[in-house]
N, C-alpha and C positions, 0 to 999 in steps of 0.2 A: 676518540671516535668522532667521526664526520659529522655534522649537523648537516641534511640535506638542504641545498639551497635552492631557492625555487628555478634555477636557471639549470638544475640536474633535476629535477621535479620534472621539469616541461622534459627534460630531453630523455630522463628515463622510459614516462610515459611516451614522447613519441616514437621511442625504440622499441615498446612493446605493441603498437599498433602497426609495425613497421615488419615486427617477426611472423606473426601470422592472424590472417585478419579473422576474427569471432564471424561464423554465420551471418544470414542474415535474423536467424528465429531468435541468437544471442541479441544482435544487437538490437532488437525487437525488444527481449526481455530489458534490459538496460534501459531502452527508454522505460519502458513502464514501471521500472525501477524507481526513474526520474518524476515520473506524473505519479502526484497524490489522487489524481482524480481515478486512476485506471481499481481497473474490476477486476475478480477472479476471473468471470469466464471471458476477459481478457487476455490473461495470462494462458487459460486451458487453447481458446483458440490459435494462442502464436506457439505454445508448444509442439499440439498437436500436429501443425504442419510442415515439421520436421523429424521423419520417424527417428532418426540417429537418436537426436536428442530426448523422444520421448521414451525410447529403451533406454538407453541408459538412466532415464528416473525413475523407471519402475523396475530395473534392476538393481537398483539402490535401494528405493523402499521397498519391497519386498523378499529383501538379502536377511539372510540371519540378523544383520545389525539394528534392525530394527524392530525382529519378532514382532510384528502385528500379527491379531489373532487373525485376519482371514489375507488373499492377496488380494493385492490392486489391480483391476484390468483395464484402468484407464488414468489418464492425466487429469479429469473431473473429479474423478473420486480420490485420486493423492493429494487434490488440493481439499476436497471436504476432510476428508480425514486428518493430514496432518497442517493445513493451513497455507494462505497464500505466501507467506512469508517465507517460508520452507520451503517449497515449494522453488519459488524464486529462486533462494539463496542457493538451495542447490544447485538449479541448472545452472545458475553462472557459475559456482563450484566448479562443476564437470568442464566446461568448459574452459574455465581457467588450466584445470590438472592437464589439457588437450595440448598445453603451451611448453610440457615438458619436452628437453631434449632426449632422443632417442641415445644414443651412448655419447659418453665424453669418457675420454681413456681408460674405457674399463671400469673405471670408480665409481661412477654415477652413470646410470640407467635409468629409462623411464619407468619400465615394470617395476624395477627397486625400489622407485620416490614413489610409486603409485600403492604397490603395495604396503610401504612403509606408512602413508598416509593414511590408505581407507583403516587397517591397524590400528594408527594411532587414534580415527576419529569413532571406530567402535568403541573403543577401552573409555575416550573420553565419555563417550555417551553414557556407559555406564558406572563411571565414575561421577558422573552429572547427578545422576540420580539420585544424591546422596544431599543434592542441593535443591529441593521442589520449587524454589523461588523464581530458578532459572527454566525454559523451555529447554528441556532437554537435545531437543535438535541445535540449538545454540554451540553445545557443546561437541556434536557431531559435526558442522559447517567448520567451525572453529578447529579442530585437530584434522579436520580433512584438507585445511588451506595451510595452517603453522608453518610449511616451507618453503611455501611459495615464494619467497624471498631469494632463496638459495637459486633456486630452477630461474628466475628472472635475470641474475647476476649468470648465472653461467651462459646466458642467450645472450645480454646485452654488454659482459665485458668477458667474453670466453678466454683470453689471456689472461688476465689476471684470474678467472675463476680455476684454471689449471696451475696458476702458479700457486694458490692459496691449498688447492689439491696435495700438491708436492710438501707443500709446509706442513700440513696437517699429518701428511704420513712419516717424515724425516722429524717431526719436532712430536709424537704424539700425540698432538693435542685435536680436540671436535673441530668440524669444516666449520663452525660458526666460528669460533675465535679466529681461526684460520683466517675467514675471510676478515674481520674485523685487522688482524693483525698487515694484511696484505691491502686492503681496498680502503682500511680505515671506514666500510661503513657496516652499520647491522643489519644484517637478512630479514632482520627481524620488523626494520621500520617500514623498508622497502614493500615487507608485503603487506603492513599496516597502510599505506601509503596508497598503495593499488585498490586495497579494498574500500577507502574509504574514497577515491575517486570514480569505484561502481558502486558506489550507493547501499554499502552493505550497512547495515544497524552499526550505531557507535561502540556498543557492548561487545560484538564480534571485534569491530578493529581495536581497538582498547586490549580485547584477550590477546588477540595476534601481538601486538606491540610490545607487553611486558611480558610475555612467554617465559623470558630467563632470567625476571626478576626471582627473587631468594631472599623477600624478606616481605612481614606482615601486611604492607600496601598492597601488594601483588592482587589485580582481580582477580574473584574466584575462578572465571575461566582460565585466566595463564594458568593458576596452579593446578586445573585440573590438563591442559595440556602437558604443562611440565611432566606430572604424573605419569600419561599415559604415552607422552614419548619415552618417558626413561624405562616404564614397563615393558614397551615394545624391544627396545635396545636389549635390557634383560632376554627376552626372548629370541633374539635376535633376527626380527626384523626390523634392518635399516637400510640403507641404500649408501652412507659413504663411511669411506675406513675410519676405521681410529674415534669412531662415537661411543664410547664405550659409555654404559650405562652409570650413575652416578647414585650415589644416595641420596634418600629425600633430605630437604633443609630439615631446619629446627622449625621454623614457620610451618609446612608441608606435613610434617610429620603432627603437628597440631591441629592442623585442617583435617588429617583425614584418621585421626584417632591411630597413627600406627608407621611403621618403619617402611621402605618398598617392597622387603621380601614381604611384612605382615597385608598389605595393604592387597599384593598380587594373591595371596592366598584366597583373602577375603570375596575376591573375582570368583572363582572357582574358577573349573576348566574353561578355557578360552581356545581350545581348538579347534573348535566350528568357525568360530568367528576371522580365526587367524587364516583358518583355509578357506572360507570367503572371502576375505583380504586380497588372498593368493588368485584367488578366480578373475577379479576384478584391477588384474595389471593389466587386460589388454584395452580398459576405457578411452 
């Protein structure tokens, strides 16, 4: 596998400010990403003056996936209640998810990666839970970006991201190995890589990064990603062929007291949540 070199570092990045350019209320957020000095009702002012952007955060917080006991009717009160950070990390979230391609041959869709995400970053959040140490939204940001990787590789090398398509369906194997086997790099760092150049917390890029490690090192966030994409795949929402869902490790299976079928039980019913998922492909 590839070790990215800072000379495809500079050129990935200026390929992804090159596909389509963030707002200006994004790039607002970004700085004050950047300034330790900025304020909440910094952040409430540069949201608020972008309605797109402030629906979409309060049709995130206020979606089943977060069950708060009452809704939010403003962007001042989604930052009281759930904190600037979150707050933050989501709008850049949404906006990031905004960079998916609309179709690539049928196999990849934007509603498919979109749905497949918010999916996977419910299941995470509730699988977080299990970890009090952690901000549970940590685990929601984190499963809502895990593949951002993939959607960035098929914008910035759409040939190869088609040939690796092809591989994955003729050789049965998941689009990650796929790409790994065709581009030689991992989806996986790439969007570790992106996030940690918008200024997301270390412990989200950290989760992004070892996602598909399988073995005791793994932060608790990869493993709870791991989890809750391989639970979504069981259910099957995913968006590319031949992901088929996998059994938890041996590590995995010790973190969360139990097997995948046991672990998915212990969820109870997730069909509010999956068809909120579904609602939330047209972001």
């Amino acid at each position: 596998m590839k070790t990215l070199s800072p000379d495809f570092v500079k050129e990935l990045l200026d390929a992804i400010d090159r596909i389509q350019a963030f707002p200006t209320s994004v790039q607002n957020i970004l700085k004050l990403a950047r300034d330790n000095t900025s304020a909440p009702r910094d952040l409430v002012d540069v949201i608020q003056r972008d309605p797109i952007v402030t629906i979409k955060v309060l049709r995130v917080v206020n979606s089943a996936y977060y069950s708060l006991p009452r809704q939010l009717t403003s962007i001042e009160h989604a930052v009281v209640f759930l904190g600037f950070n979150t707050i933050k990390n989501l709008a850049l979230s949404l906006a990031a998810l905004s960079l998916a391609p609309g179709q690539l041959r049928g196999v990849l869709d934007n509603k498919a990666y979109l749905h497949h995400s918010m999916a996977t970053a419910a299941i995470a959040r509730r699988l977080g839970a299990r970890f009090p140490a952690i901000d549970a939204n940590d685990f929601f940001i984190a499963g809502l970006l895990h593949d951002f990787g993939k959607v960035v590789l098929a914008q910035v090398m759409p040939a190869q991201f088609r040939k690796a398509l092809e591989y994955a369906l003729w050789h049965e194997v998941s689009l990650h190995s796929a790409l790994i086997e065709i581009t030689g790099i991992d989806q996986s760092e790439v969007g570790a890589m992106l996030l940690e150049h918008w200024r997301f917390p270390a412990e989200l890029v950290d989760g992004i990064r070892h996602q598909y490690a399988r073995n005791d090192n793994a932060p608790t966030l990869s493993v709870c990603i791991q989890a809750a994409n391989q639970i979504c795949k069981h259910a099957g929402v995913d968006f590319a062929a031949n992901d088929k869902p996998q059994v938890f490790s041996a590590p995995m299976e010790q973190v969360f007291g139990g097997t995948l079928e046991t672990v998915m039980e212990s969820l109870g019913d997730m069909a509010e949540v999956l068809q909120s998922a579904m609602h939330f492909s047209d972001l």
